[in-house]
Jmol script that loads the backbone (N, CA, C; Angstrom):
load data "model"
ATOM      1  N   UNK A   1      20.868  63.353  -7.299  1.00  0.00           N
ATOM      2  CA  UNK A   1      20.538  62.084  -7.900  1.00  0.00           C
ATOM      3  C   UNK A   1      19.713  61.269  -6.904  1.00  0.00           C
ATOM      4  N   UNK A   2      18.692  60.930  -7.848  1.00  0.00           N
ATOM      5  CA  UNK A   2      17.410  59.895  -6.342  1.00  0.00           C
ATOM      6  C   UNK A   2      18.131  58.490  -6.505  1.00  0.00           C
ATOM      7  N   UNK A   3      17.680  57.573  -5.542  1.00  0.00           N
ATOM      8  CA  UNK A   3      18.323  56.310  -5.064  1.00  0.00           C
ATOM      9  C   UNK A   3      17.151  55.455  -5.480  1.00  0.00           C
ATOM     10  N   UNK A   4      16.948  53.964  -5.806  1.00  0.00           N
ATOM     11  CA  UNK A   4      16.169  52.831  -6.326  1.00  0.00           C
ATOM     12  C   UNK A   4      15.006  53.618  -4.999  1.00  0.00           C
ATOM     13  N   UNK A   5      13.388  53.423  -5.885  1.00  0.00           N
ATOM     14  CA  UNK A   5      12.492  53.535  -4.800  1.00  0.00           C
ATOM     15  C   UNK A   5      11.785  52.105  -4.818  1.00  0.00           C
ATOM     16  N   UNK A   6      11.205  51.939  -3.574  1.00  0.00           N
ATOM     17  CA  UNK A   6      10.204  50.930  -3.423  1.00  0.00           C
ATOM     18  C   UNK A   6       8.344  51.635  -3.265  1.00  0.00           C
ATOM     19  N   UNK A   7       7.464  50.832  -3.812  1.00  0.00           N
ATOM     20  CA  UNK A   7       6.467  50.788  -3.398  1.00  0.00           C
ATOM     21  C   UNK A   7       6.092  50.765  -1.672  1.00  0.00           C
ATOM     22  N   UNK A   8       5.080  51.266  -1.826  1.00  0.00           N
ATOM     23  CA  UNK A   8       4.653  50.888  -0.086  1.00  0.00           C
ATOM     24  C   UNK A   8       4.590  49.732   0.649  1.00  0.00           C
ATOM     25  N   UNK A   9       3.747  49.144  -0.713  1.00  0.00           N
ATOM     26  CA  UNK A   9       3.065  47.729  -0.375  1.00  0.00           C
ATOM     27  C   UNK A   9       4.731  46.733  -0.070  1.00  0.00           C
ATOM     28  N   UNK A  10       5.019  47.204  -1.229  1.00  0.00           N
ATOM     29  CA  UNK A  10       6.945  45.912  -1.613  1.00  0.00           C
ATOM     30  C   UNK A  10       7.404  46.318  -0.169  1.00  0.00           C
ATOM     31  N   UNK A  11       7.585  47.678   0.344  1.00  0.00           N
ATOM     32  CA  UNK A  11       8.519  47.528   1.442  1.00  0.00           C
ATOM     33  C   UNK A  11       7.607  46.877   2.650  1.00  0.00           C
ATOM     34  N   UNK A  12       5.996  46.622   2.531  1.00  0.00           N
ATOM     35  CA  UNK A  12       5.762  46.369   3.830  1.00  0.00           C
ATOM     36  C   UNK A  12       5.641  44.828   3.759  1.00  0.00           C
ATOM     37  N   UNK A  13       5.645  44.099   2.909  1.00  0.00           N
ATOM     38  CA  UNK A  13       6.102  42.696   2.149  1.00  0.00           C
ATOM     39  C   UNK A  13       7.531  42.621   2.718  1.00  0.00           C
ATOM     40  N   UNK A  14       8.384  43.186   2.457  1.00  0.00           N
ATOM     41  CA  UNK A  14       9.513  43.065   2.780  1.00  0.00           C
ATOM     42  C   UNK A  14      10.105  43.104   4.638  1.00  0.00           C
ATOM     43  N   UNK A  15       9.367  44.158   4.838  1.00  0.00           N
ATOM     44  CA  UNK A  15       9.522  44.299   6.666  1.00  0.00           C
ATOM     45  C   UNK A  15       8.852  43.380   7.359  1.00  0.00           C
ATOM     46  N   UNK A  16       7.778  42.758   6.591  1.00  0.00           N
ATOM     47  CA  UNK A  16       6.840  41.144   6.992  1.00  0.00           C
ATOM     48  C   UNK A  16       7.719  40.167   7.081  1.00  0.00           C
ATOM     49  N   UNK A  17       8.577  40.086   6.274  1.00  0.00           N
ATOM     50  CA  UNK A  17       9.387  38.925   5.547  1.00  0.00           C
ATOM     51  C   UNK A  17      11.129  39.278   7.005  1.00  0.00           C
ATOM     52  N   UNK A  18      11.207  40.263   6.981  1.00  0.00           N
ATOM     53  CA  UNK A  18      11.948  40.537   7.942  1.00  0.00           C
ATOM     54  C   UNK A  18      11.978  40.171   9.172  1.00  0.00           C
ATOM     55  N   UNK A  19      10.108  40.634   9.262  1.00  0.00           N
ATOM     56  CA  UNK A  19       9.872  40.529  11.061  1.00  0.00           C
ATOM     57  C   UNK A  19       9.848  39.425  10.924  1.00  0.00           C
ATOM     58  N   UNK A  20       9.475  38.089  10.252  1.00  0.00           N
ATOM     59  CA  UNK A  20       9.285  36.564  10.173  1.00  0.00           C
ATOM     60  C   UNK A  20      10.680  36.329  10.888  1.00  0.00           C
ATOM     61  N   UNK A  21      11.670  36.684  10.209  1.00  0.00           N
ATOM     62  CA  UNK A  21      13.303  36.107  10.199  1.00  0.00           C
ATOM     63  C   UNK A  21      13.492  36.349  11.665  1.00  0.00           C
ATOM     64  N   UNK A  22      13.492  37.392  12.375  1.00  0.00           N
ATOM     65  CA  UNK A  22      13.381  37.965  13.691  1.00  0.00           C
ATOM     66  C   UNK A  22      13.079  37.669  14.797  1.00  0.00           C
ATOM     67  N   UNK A  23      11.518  36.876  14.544  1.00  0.00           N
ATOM     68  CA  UNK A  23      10.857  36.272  15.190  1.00  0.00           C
ATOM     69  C   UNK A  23      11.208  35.068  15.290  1.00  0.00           C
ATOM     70  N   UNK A  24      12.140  34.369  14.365  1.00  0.00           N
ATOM     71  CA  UNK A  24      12.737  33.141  14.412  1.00  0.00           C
ATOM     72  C   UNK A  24      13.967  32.556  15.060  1.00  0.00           C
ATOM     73  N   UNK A  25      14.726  34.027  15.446  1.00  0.00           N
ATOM     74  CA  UNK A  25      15.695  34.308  15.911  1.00  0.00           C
ATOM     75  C   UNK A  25      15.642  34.515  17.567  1.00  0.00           C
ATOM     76  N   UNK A  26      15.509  33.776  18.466  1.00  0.00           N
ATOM     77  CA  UNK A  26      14.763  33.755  19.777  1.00  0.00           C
ATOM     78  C   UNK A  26      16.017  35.090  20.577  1.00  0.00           C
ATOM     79  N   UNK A  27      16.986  35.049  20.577  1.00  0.00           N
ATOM     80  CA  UNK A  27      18.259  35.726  20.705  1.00  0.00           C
ATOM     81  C   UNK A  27      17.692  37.483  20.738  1.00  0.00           C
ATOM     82  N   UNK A  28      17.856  37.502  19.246  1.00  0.00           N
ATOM     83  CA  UNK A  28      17.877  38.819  18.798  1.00  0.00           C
ATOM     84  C   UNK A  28      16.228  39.145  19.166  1.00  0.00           C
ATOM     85  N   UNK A  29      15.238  38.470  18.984  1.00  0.00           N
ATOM     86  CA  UNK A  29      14.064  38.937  19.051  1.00  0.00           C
ATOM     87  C   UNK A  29      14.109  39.359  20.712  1.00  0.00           C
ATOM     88  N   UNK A  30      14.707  38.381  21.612  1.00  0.00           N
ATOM     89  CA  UNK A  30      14.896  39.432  22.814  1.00  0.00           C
ATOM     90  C   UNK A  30      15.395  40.850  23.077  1.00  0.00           C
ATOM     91  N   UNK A  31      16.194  40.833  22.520  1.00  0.00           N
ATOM     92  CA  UNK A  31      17.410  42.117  22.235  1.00  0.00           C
ATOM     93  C   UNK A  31      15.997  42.981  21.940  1.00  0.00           C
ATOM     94  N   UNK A  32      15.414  42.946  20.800  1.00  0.00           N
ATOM     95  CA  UNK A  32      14.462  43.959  19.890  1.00  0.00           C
ATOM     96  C   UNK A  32      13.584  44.149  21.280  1.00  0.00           C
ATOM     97  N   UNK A  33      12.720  42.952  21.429  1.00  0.00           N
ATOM     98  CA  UNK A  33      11.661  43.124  22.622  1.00  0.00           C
ATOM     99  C   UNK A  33      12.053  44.360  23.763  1.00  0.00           C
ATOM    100  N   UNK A  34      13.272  43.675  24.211  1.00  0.00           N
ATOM    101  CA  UNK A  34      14.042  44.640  25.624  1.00  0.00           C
ATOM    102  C   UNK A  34      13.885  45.775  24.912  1.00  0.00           C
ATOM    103  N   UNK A  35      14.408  46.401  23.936  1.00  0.00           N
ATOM    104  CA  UNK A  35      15.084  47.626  23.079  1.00  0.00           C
ATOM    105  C   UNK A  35      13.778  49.150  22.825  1.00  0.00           C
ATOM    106  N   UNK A  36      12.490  47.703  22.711  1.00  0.00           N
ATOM    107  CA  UNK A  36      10.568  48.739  22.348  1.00  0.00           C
ATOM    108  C   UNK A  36       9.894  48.454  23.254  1.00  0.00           C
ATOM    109  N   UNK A  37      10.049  47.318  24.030  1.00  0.00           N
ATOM    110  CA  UNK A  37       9.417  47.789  25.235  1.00  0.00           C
ATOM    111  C   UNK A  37       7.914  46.317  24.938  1.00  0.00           C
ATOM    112  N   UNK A  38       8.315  45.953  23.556  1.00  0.00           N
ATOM    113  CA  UNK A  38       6.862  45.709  22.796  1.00  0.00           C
ATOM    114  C   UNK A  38       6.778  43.685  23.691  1.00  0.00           C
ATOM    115  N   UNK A  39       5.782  43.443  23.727  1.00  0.00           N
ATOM    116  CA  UNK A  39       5.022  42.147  24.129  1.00  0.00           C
ATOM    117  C   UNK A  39       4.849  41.140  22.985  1.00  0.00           C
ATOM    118  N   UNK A  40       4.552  40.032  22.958  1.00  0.00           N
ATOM    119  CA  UNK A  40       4.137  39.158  22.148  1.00  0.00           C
ATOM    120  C   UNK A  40       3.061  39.702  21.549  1.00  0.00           C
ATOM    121  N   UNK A  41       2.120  40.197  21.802  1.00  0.00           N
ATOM    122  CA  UNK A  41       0.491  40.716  21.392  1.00  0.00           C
ATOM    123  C   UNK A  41       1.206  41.977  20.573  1.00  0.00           C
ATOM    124  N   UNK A  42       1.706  43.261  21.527  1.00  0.00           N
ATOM    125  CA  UNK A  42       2.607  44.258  20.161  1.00  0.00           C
ATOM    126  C   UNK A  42       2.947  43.829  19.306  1.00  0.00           C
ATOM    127  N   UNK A  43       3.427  42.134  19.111  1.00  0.00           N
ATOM    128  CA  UNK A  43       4.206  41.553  18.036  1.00  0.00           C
ATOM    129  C   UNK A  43       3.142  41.569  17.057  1.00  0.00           C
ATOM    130  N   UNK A  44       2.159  40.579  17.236  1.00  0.00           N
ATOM    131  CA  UNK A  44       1.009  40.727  16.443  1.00  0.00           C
ATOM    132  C   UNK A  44       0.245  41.558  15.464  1.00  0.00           C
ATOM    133  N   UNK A  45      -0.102  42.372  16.668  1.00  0.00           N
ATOM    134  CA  UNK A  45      -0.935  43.702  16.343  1.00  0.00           C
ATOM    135  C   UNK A  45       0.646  44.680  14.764  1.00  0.00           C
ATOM    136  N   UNK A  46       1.400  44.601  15.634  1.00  0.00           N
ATOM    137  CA  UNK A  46       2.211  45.314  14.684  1.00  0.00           C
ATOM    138  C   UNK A  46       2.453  44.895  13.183  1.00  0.00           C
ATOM    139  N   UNK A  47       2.366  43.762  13.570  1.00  0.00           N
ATOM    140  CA  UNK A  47       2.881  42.804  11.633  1.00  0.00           C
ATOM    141  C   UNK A  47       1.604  43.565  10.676  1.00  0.00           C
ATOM    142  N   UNK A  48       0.185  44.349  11.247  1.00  0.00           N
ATOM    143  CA  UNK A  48      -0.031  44.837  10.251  1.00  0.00           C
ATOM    144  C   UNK A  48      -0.140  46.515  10.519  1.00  0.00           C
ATOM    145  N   UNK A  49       0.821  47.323  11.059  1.00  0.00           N
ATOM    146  CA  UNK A  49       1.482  48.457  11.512  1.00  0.00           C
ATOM    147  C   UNK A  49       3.123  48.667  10.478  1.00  0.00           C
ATOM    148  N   UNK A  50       2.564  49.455   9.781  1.00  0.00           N
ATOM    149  CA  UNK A  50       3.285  49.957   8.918  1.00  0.00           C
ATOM    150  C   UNK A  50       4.488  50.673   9.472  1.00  0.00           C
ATOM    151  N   UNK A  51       4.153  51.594  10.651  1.00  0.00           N
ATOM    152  CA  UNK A  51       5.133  52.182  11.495  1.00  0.00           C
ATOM    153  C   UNK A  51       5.690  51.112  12.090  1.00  0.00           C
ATOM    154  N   UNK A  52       5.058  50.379  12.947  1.00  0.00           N
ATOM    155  CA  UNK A  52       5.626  49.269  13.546  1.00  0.00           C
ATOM    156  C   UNK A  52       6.787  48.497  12.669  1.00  0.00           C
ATOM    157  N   UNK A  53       6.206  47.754  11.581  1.00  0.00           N
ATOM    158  CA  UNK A  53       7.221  47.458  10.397  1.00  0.00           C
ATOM    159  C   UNK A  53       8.484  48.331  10.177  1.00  0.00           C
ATOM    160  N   UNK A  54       8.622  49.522  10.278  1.00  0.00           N
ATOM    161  CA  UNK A  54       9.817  50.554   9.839  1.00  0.00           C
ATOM    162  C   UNK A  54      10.697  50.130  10.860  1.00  0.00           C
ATOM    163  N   UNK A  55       9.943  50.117  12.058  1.00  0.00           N
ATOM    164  CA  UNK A  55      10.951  50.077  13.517  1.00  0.00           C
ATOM    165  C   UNK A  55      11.354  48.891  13.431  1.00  0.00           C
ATOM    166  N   UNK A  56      10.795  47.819  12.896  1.00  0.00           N
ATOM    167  CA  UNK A  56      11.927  46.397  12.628  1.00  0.00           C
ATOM    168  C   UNK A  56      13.061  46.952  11.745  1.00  0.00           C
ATOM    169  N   UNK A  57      12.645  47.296  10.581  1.00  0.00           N
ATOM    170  CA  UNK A  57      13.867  47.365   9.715  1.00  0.00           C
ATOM    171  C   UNK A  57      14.914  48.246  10.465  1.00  0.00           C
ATOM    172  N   UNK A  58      14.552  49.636  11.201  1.00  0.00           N
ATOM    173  CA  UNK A  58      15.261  50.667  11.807  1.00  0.00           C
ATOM    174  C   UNK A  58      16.276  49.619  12.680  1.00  0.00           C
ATOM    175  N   UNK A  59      15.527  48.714  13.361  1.00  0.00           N
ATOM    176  CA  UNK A  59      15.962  47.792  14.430  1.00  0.00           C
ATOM    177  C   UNK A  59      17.217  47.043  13.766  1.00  0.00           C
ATOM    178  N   UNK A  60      16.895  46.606  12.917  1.00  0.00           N
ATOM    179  CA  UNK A  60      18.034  45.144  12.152  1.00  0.00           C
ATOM    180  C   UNK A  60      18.824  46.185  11.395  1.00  0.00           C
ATOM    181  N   UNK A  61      18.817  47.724  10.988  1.00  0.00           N
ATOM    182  CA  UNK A  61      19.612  48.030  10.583  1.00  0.00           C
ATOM    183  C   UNK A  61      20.955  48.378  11.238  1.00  0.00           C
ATOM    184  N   UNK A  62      20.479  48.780  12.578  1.00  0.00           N
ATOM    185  CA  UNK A  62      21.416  49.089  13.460  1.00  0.00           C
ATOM    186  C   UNK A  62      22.787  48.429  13.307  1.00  0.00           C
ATOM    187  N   UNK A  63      22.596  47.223  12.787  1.00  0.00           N
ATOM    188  CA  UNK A  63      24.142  46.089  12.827  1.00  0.00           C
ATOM    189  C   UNK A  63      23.884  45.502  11.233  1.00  0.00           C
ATOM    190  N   UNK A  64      25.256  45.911  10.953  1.00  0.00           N
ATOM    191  CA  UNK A  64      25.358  45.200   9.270  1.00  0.00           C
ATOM    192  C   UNK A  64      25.568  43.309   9.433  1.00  0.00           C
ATOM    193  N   UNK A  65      25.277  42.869  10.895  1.00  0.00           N
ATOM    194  CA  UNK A  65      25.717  41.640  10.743  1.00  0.00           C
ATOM    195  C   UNK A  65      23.916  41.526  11.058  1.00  0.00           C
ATOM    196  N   UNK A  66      23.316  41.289  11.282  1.00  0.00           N
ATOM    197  CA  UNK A  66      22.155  41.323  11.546  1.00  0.00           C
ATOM    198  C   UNK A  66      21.337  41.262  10.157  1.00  0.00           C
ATOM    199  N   UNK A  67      21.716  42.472   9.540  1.00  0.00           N
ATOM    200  CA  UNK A  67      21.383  42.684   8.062  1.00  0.00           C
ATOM    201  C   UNK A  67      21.453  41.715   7.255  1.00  0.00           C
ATOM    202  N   UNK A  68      22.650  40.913   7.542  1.00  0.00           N
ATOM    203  CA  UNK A  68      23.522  39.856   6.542  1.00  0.00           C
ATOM    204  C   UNK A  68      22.780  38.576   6.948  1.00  0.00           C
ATOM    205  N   UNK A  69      22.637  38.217   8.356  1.00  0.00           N
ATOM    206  CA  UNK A  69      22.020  37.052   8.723  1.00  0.00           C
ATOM    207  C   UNK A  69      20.348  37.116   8.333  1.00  0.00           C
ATOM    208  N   UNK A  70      19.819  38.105   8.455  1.00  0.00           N
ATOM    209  CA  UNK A  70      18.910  38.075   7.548  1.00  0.00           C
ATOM    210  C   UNK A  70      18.580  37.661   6.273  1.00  0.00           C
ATOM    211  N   UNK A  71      19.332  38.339   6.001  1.00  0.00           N
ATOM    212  CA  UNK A  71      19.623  38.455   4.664  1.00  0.00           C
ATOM    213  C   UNK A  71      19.786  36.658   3.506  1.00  0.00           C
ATOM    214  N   UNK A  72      20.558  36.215   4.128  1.00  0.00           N
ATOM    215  CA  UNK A  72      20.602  34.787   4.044  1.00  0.00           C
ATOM    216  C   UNK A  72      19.534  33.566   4.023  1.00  0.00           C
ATOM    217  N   UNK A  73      19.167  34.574   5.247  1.00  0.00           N
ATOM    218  CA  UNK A  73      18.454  33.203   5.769  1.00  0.00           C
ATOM    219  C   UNK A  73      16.638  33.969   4.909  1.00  0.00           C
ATOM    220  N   UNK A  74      16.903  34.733   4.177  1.00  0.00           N
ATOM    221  CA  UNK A  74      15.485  35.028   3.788  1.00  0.00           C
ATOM    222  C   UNK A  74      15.271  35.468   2.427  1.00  0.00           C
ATOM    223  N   UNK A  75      16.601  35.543   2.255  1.00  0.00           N
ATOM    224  CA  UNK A  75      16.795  35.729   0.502  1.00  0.00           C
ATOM    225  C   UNK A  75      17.089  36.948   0.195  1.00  0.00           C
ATOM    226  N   UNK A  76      16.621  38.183   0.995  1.00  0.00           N
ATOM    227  CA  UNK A  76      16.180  39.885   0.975  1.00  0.00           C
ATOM    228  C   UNK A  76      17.311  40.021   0.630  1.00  0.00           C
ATOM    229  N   UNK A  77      17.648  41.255  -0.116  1.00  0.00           N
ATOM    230  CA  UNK A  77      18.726  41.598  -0.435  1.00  0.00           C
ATOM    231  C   UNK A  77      19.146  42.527   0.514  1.00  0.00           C
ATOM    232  N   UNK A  78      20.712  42.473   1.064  1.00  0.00           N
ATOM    233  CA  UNK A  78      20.826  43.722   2.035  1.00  0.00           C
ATOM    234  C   UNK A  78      20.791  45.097   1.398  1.00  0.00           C
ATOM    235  N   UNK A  79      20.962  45.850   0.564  1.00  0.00           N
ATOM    236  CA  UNK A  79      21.065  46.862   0.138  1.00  0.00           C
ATOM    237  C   UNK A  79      19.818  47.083  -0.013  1.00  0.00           C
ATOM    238  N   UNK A  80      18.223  46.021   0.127  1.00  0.00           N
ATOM    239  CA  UNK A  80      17.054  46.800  -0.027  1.00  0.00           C
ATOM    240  C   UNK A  80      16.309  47.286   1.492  1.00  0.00           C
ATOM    241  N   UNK A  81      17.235  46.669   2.289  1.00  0.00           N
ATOM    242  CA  UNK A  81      16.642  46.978   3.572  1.00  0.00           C
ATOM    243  C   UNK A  81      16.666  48.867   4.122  1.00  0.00           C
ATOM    244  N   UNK A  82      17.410  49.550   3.472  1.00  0.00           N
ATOM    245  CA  UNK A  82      17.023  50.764   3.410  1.00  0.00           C
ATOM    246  C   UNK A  82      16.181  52.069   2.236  1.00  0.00           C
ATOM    247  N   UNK A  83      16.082  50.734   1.137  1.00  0.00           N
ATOM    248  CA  UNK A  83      15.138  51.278   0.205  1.00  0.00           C
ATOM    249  C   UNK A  83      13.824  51.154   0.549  1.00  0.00           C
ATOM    250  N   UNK A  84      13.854  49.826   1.342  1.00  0.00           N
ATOM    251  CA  UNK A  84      12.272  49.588   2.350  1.00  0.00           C
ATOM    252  C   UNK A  84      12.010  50.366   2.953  1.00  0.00           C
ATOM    253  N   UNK A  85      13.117  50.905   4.154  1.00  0.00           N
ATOM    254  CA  UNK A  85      12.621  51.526   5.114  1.00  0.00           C
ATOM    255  C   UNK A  85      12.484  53.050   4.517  1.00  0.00           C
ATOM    256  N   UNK A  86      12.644  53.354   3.496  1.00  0.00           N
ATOM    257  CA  UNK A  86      12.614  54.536   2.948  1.00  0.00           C
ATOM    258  C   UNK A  86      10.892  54.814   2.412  1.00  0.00           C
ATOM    259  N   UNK A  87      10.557  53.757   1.616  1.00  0.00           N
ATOM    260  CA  UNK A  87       9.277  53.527   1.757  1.00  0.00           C
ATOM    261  C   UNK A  87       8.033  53.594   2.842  1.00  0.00           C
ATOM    262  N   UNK A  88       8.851  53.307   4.283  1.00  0.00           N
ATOM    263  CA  UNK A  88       7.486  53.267   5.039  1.00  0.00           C
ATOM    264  C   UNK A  88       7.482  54.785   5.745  1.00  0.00           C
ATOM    265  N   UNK A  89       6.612  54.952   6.302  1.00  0.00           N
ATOM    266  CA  UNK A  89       6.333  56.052   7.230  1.00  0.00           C
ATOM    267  C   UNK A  89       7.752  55.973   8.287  1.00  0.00           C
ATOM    268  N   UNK A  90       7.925  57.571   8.229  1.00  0.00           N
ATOM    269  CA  UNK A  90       9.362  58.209   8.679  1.00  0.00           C
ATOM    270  C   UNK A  90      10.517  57.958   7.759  1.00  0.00           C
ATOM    271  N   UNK A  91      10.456  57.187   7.003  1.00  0.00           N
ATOM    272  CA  UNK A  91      11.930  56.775   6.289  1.00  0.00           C
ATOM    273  C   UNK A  91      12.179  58.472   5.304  1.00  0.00           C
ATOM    274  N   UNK A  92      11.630  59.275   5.109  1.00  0.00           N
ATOM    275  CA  UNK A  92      11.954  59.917   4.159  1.00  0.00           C
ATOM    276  C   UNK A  92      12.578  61.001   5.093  1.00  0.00           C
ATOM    277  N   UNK A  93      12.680  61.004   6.525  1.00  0.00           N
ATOM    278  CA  UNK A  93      13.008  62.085   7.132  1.00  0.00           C
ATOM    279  C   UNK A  93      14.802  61.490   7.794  1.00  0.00           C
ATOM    280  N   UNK A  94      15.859  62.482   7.626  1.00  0.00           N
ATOM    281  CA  UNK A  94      16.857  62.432   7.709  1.00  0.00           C
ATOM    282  C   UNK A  94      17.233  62.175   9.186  1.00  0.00           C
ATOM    283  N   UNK A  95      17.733  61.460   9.722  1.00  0.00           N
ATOM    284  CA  UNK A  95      18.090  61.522  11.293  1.00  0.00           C
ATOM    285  C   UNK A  95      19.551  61.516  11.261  1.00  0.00           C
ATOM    286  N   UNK A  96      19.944  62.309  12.204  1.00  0.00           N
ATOM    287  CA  UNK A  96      21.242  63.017  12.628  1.00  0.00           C
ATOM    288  C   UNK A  96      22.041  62.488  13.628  1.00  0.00           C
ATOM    289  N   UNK A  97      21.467  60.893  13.824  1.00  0.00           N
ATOM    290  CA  UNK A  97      22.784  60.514  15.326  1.00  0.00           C
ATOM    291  C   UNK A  97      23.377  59.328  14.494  1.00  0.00           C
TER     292      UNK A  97
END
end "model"
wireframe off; spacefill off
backbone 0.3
color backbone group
């Protein structure tokens, strides 16, 4: 049985709308920064990086509280944050840890 799909475009709307919340979050956006290694300018350049985009959602999925504070504060529904990331580049490949 397949699971709700998203468009490309909807999930990269959605990982935009994500990275916004993230970026607002001075805290956690450190955490992420430390975590990729990535710069203010990576920040940039990435918002129109589709891969880049996945690795936010990959990022905020890590913690269901993360998910939730998102979630709130941006309207997204939590249960679409892995139909998104399923949508972008790598999401369709299974990881094992």
């Amino acid at each position: 049985m397949k699971g709700p799909v998203m468009r490309a475009e909807t999930a990269e709307a959605f990982a935009l709308t994500a990275l916004g919340w993230l970026i607002s979050d001075e805290d956690l956006l450190g955490t992420f920064m430390g975590s990729t290694g990535c710069d203010a300018e990576a920040l940039r350049q990435g918002a129109a990086n589709p891969e880049f985009l996945a690795s936010v959602l990959d990022f905020l999925s890590m913690d269901d509280a993360w998910v939730l504070r998102c979630s709130e504060a941006t309207g997204l529904a939590p249960e679409d944050f892995l139909v998104a990331r399923h949508a972008l580049p790598g999401g369709a490949q299974t990881q094992w840890t």
